[in-house]
C-alpha positions in Angstrom: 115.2 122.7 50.1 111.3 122.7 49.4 109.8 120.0 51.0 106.9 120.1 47.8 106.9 121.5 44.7 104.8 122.0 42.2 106.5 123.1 38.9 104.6 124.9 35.4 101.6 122.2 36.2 98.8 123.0 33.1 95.3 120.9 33.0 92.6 121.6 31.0 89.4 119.2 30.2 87.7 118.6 26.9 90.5 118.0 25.2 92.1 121.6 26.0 88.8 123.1 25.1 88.6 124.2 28.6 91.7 125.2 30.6 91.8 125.5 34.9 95.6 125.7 35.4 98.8 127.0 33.2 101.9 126.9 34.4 100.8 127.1 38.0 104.1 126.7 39.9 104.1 126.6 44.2 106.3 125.7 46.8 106.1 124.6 50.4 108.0 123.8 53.2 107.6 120.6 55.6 105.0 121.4 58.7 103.4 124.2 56.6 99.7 124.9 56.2 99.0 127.0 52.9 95.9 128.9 52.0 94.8 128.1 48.1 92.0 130.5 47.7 90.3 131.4 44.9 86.5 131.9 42.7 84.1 128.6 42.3 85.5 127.1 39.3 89.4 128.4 39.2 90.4 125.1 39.9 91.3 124.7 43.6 89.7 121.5 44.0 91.3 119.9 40.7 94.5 121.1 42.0 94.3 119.3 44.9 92.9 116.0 42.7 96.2 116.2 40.8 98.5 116.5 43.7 96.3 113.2 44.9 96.7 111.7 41.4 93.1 111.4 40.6 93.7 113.5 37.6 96.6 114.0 35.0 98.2 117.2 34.2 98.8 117.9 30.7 102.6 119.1 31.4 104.5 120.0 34.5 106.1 118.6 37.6 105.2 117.8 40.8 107.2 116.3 43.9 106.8 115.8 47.5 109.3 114.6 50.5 112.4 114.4 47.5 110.4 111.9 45.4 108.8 112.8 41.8 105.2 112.4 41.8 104.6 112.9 38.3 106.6 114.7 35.1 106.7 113.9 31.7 108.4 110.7 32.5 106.5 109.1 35.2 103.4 108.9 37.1 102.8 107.7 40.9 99.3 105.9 41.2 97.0 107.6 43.9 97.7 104.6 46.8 101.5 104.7 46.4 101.6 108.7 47.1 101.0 108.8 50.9 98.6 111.5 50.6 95.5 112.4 52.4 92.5 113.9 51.4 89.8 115.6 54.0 86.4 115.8 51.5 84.0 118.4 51.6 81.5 116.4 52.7 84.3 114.2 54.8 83.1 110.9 53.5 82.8 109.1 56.5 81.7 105.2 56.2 78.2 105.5 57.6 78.1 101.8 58.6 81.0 101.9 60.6 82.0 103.2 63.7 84.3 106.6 64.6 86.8 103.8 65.9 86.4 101.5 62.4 86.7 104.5 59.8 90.1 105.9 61.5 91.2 101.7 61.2 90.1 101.5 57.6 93.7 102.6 55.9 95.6 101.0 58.5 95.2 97.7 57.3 99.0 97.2 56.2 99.9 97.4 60.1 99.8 94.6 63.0 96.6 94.6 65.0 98.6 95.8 67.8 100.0 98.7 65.8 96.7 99.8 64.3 95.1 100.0 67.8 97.7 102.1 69.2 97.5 104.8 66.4 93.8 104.2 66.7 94.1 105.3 70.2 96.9 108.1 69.5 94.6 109.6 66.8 91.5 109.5 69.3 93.7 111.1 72.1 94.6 113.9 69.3 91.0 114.3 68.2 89.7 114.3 71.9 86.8 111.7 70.9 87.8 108.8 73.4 84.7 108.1 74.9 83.3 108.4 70.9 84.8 105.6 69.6 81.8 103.6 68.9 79.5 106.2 68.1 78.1 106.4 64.6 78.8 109.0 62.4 75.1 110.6 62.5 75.5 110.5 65.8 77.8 113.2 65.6 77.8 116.9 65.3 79.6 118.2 62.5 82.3 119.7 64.7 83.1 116.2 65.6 82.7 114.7 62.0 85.1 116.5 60.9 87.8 115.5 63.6 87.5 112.3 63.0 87.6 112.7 59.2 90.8 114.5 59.8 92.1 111.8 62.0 91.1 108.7 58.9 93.4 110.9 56.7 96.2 111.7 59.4 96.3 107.6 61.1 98.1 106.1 58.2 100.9 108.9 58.7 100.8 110.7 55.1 103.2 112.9 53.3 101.1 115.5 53.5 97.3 116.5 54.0 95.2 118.2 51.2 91.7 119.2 52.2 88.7 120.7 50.2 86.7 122.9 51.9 86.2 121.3 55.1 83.9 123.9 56.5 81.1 123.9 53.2 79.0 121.4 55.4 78.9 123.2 58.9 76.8 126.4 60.4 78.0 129.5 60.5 78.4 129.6 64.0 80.3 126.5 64.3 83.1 128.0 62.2 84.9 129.6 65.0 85.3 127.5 67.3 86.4 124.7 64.4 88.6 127.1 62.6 90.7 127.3 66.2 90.6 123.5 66.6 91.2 122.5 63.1 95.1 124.7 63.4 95.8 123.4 66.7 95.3 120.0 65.3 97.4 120.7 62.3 99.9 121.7 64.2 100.0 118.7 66.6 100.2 117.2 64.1 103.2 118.9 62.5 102.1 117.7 59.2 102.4 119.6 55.8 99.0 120.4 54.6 97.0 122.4 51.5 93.7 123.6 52.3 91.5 124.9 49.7 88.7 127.3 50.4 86.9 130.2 48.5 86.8 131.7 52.0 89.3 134.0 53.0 88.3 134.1 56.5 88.7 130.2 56.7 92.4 130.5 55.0 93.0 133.7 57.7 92.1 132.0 60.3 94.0 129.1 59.5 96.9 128.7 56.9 100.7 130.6 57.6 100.1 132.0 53.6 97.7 132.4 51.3 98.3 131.6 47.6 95.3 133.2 45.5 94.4 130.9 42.1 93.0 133.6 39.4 90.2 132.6 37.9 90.3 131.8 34.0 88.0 133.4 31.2 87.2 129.2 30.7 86.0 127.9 33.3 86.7 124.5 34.8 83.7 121.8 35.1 82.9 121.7 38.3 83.9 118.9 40.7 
C-alpha cells in the first residue's frame, strides 16, 4: 500500500484560463525521497502548495499516511495536515535564535518535551554549540540545516521542499547535497523535493518524476 498518493489532481489559475497540472497522478512509499523536476513555470512549486493545502485543486485526490487530504468531498486545512515545508529562501525568523526557530511549532508539547526534541533535532543537525546563534550569523550551509530541522521537530507526515539549494554558491552544493540525504535518511522521513536541477534530484532523491511543462504557463510563485 502507497504510503501517499496523489490521484488525477488538475489546477489551473484565472479561472481555468491558465492550466499547470491535469490529471497529474504519483505515488510514494513511506521513507522515500522523490525527485519532481521540471521547467520554471510547470508547476513544481504549486504542486507542492497543494499537497500543503495552500492551494485548491480543481479535481482530484490526494492522501497521505491512510488519511484523505482532499477530494471532491473534503478538504484538510494546512495546520491539521502534518506537513512540512523547507522554503527556497528557508524563512527563518531573523529575530530569533537557531534554538527558538526549531521551538516555534512545538508549542503543543510540554516544556520538557520541546527541549528534548530541541536537543535531538540539534544533535541531528550537528549545530550544538549554534544554538543561540542568529540566523545571519550563519552560513548558508548551516541555514539550511536548521531550516530543515524547524520543519522535521514537530515530527511531520512528510517533508516537501522547494528548491532548497536556489540561495547557496555553487561550490557549496556538494558538500550540502551529501548532507542534506544523510539527513533525510536519519531521518527516515518521506519527503518531495522539487528542483529544476537535475543534478540536485541525482544527487539526492531514489526517483525522479519529470513534470512537462504546459503550452500555458503557470504564474509564477
Amino acid at each position: 500500500m502507497n504510503f501517499f498518493e496523489l490521484t488525477n489532481v488538475s489546477f489551473s489559475y484565472d479561472n481555468g484560463k491558465k492550466s499547470v497540472l491535469e490529471n497529474f497522478t504519483m505515488q510514494m512509499q513511506k521513507g522515500e525521497v522523490v525527485g519532481v523536476l521540471g521547467q520554471s513555470g510547470c508547476g513544481k512549486s504549486t504542486l507542492l502548495r497543494i499537497i500543503a493545502g495552500l492551494e485548491i485543486p480543481a479535481s482530484g485526490r490526494i492522501a497521505a499516511g491512510g488519511r484523505v487530504l482532499v477530494d471532491d468531498q473534503q478538504f484538510i486545512q494546512p495546520e491539521q495536515r502534518g506537513i512540512g515545508m523547507v522554503f527556497q529562501d528557508y524563512a527563518l525568523f531573523p529575530h530569533l535564535t537557531v534554538g527558538q526557530n526549531i521551538l516555534f511549532g512545538l508549542h503543543r508539547l510540554s516544556r520538557k518535551d520541546r527541549f528534548k526534541r530541541l536537543d535531538e533535532m540539534l544533535e541531528l543537525i550537528q549545530l550544538k554549540d549554534f544554538v543561540k546563534r542568529y540566523p545571519h550569523e550563519l552560513s548558508g550551509g548551516q541555514q539550511q540545516r536548521v531550516a530543515f530541522a524547524r520543519a522535521l521537530a514537530p515530527s511531520p507526515l512528510m517533508l516537501l521542499m522547494d528548491e532548497p539549494f536556489s540561495s547557496l554558491d555553487s561550490h557549496l552544493k556538494q558538500s550540502i547535497r551529501e548532507e542534506l540525504k544523510q539527513l533525510l535518511h536519519q531521518a527516515q522521513i518521506t519527503c518531495m523535493f522539487v528542483t529544476h536541477d537535475q543534478e540536485d534530484a541525482a544527487a539526492i532523491c531514489d526517483r525522479i518524476i519529470q513534470i512537462p511543462y504546459r503550452q500555458t504557463p503557470a504564474i509564477p510563485i
